[in-house]
Structures are given as structure tokens and as C-alpha cells.
C-alpha positions as CSV (number, residue, x, y, z in Angstrom):
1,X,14.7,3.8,49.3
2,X,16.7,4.9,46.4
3,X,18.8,1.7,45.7
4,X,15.2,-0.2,46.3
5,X,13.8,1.6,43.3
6,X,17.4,1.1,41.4
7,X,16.9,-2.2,41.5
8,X,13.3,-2.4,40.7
9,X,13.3,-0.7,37.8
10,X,17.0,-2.6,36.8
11,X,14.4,-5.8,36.8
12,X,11.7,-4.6,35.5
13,X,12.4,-2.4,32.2
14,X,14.7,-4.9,30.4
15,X,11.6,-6.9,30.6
16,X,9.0,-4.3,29.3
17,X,12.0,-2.9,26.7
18,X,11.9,-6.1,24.8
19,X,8.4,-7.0,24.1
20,X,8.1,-3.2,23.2
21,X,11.4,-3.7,20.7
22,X,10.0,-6.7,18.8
23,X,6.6,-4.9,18.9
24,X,7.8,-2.0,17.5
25,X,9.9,-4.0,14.4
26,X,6.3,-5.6,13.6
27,X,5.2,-2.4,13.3
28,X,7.4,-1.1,10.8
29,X,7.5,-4.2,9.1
30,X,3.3,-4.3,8.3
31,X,3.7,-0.5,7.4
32,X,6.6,-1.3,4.9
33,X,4.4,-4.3,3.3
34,X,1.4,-2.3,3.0
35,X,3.7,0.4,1.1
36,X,4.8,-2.5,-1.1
37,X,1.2,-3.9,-1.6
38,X,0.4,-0.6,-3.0
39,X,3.1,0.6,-5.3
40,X,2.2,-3.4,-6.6
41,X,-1.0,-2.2,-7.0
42,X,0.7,0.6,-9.3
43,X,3.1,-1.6,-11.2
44,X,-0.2,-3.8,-11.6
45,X,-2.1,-0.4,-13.0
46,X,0.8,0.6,-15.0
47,X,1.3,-3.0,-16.9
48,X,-2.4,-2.9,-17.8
49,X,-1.9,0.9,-19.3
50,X,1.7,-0.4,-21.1
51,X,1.4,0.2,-25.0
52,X,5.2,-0.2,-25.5
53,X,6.2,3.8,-25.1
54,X,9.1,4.6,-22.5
55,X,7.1,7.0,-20.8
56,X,4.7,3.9,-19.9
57,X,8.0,2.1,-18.8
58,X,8.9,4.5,-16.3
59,X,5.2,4.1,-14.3
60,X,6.3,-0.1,-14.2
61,X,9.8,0.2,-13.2
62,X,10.2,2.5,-10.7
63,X,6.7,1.9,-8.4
64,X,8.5,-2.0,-8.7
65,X,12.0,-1.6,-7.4
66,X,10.0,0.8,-4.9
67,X,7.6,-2.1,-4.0
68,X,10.9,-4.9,-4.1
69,X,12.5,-2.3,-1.5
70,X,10.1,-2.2,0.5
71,X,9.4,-5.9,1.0
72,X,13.1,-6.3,2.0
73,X,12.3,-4.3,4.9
74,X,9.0,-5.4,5.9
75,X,10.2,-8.9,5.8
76,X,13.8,-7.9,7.6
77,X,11.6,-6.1,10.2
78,X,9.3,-8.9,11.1
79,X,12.3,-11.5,11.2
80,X,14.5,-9.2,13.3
81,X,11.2,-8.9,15.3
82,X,11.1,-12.5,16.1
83,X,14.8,-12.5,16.8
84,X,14.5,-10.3,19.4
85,X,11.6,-12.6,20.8
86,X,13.3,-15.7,20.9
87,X,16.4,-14.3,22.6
């Protein structure tokens, strides 16, 4: 009984693992893109409040490399995801 439920499970989770991996990766990759949309939606905010002081600067610069991180990783998740589904 035990080696019939060894190899059960040695054919069946490799196939549940996968979809679940690429799943997973499209996860994090939406949650990383809705960070970015809305630190755009601050960089967006802090242009239209920009009157040419540094402090303004700061609210544009920083909510931007924020939002250009986090598309990297949005869009690195979702095309790892699809690696993982091809293979």
C-alpha cells in the first residue's frame, strides 16, 4: 500500500506544483503592477503640485524610481510565470 501511494502522489504533485508555481508568480506580478500604478498616481499628483522647490522634487523622484521598481518585477513575475507554463 505504501509504495502504491509513493507513486501516486510522485505523479500527481509535480503536476498540481506547477500550475500552482506559475499561478502564484501571476500573483505577485498583478500585486507589484498595482503598487506601481499607484506610486504613478503619486508621481502624477506630485508633478501637478511641482513649483520648482526641492522639497516638491523629492515627492516626484522617489514615488518614480519606486513605481520603475516595481514594474520590473511585475513584469519579470508574469514572464517567469509563463516560463514556467510553457515548460
Amino acid at each position: 500500500m505504501g509504495t502504491l501511494i509513493s507513486k501516486f502522489v510522485s505523479h500527481v504533485v509535480p503536476g498540481i506544483i506547477k500550475p500552482l508555481h506559475a499561478l502564484w508568480n501571476e500573483v505577485i506580478g498583478f500585486l507589484f503592477l498595482v503598487f506601481a500604478a499607484l506610486s504613478g498616481y503619486y508621481v502624477y499628483a506630485g508633478v501637478r503640485k511641482f513649483h520648482g522647490e526641492i522639497e516638491d522634487l523629492k515627492g516626484i523622484i522617489f514615488p518614480g524610481l519606486f513605481a520603475l521598481a516595481m514594474t520590473y518585477y511585475g513584469v519579470s513575475s508574469f514572464l517567469k510565470a509563463r516560463k514556467i507554463s510553457r515548460s
